[in-house]
C-alpha positions in Angstrom: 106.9 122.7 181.1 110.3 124.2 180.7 110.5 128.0 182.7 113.2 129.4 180.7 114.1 129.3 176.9 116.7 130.6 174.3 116.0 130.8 171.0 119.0 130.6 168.4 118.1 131.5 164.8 118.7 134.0 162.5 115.6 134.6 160.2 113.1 136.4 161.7 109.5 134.7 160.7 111.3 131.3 162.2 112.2 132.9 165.4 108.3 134.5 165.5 107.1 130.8 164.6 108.9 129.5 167.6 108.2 131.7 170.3 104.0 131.2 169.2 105.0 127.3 169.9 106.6 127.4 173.3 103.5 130.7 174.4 100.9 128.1 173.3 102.6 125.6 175.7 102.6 128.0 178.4 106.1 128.8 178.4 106.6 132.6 178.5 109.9 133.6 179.5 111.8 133.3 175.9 114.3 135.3 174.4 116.1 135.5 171.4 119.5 135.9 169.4 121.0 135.7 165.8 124.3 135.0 166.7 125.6 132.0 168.8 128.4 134.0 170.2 125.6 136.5 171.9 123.2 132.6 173.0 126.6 131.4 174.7 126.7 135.2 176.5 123.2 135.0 177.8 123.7 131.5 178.9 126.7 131.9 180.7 124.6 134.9 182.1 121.8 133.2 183.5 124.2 130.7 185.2 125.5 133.7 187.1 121.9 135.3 187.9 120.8 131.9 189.0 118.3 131.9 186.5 119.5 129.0 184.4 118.2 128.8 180.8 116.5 125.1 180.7 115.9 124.7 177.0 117.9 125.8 173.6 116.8 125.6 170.3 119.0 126.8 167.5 119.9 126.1 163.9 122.9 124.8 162.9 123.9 127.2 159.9 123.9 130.7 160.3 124.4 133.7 157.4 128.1 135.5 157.6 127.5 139.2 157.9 129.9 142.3 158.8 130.3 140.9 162.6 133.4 138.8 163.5 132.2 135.9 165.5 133.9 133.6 167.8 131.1 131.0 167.3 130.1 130.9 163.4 127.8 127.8 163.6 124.9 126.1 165.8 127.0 122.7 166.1 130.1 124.6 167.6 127.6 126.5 170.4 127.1 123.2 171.3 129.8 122.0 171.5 130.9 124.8 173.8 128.2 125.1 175.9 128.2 120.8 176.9 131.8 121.6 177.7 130.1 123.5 180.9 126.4 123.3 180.9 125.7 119.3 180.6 122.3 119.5 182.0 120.9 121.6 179.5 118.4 120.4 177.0 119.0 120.9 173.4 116.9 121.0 170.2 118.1 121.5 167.0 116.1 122.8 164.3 117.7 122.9 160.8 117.0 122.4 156.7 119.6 119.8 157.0 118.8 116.6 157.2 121.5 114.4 156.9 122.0 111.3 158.9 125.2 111.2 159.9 125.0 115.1 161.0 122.6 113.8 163.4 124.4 110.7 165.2 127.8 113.3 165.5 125.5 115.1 167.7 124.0 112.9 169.5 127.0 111.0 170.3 129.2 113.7 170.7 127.2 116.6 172.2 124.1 114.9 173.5 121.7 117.1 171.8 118.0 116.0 173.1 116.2 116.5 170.0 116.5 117.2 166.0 113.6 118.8 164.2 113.9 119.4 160.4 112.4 122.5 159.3 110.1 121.8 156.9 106.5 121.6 156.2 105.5 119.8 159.3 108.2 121.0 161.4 106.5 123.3 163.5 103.9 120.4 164.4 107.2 118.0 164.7 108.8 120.7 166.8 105.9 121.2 169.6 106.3 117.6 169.8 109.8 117.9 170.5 109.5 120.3 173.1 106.7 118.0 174.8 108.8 114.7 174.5 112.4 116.4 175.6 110.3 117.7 179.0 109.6 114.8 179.3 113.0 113.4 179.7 112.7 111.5 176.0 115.0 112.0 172.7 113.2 113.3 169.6 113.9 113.0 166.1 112.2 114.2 163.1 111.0 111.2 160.6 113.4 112.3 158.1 116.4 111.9 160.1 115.1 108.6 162.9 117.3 106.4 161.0 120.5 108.1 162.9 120.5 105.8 166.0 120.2 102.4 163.6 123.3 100.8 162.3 125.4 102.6 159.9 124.9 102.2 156.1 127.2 101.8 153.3 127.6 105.4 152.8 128.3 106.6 156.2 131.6 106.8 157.5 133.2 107.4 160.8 134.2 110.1 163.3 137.7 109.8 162.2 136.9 110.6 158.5 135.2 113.2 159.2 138.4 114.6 161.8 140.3 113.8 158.8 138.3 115.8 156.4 138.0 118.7 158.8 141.8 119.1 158.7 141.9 118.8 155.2 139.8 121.4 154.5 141.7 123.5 157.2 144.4 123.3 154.6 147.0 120.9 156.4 148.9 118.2 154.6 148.6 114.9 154.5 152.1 115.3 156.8 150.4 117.8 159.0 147.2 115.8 159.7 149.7 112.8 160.5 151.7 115.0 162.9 148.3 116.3 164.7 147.1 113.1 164.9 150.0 111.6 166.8 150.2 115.2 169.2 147.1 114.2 169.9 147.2 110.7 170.1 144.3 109.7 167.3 145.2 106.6 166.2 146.0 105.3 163.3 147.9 107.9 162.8 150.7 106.5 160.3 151.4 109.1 156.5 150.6 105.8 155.1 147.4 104.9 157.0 145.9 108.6 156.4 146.3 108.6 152.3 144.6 105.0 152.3 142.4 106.2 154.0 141.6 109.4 151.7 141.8 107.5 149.1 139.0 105.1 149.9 137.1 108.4 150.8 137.8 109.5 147.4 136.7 106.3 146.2 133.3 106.3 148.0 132.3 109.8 147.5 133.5 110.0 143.7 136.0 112.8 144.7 138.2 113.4 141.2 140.7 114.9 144.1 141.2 116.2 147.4 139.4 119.6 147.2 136.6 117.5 145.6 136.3 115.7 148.7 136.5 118.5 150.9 133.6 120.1 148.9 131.4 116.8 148.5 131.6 116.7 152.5 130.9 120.1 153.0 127.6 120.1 150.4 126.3 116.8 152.6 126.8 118.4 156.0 129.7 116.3 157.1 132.2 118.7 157.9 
């Protein structure tokens, strides 16, 4: 069973909850942190101390409160901690549960597992734990349909780029000048409003800031 495991969440009972899951599995060196800047710290850490952290579990939204943070969410600690630590195992345990969410991370981050909390997610997240040691991927019921071919309703990982930057503010200009810095293709003024538009289109967006919001309430961006 893992030796050494950090615990990322901000509400107290679920932290408690976890930490009676991984001591009934015979894991007893745990700690804990609300804030992700503080779980990439102790990380970072360990690596130094030779006493590598093996497992992670976090949530993926976390409450603003009068600390600045560099890290403000669970999906961006990940995404700075694969940058460096590739072998680590990662669990996400979150209230969201939607699908395309879960295939960004996968594909993008190589998280191991994703539990939703809900009434059987302590139950769905020992099981986690137990299949992840084992060297398998996990996924809640509610979200299994991530690694099966997209529906309708999904889009891509350059929509949601695209949306990201829009709700960053930038111009339709802007995001076409980032794009080609960056070399994102296609990358043409004309391309990017056809391709808002059709977003528009699909997500019944009256406009823009609609869109931006419609993304945001379904956990795209």
């Amino acid at each position: 069973m893992f030796q050494k495991v950090l615990i990322v969440d901000d509400h107290d009972d679920i932290n408690k909850s976890i930490v009676h899951i991984l001591e009934s599995l015979g894991v007893h060196h745990i700690q804990k942190t609300q804030y992700c800047d503080d779980a990439f710290l102790k990380i970072k850490r360990g690596e130094l101390d030779q006493s590598k952290y093996d497992l992670l579990i976090t949530d993926l939204s976390f409450k603003k409160d009068h600390r600045n943070v560099d890290l403000d969410s669970g999906e961006r600690l990940i995404e700075k901690l694969r940058e460096e630590f590739t072998d680590l195992s990662i669990i996400v345990y979150s209230m969201k549960d939607q699908l395309q969410k879960v295939r960004q991370l996968i594909k993008s981050h190589n998280i191991n597992a994703y539990v939703c909390k809900d009434r059987k997610g302590s139950k769905q997240l020992e099981d986690a734990i137990k299949a992840v040691f084992q060297g398998q991927r996990f996924l809640s019921p509610q979200v299994s349909g991530a690694l099966r071919p997209r529906i309708d309703l999904e889009i891509e990982d350059y929509d949601v780029h695209l949306m990201k930057l829009l709700s960053k503010g930038l111009s339709q200009d802007e995001i076409s000048s980032k794009f080609k810095s960056n070399d994102i293709s296609p990358n043409s003024l004309s391309t990017i409003e056809k391709r808002l538009n059709k977003l528009r289109v699909q997500f019944k967006a009256n406009n823009a800031i609609h869109l931006v919001a419609i993304a945001k309430d379904l956990g795209l961006i």
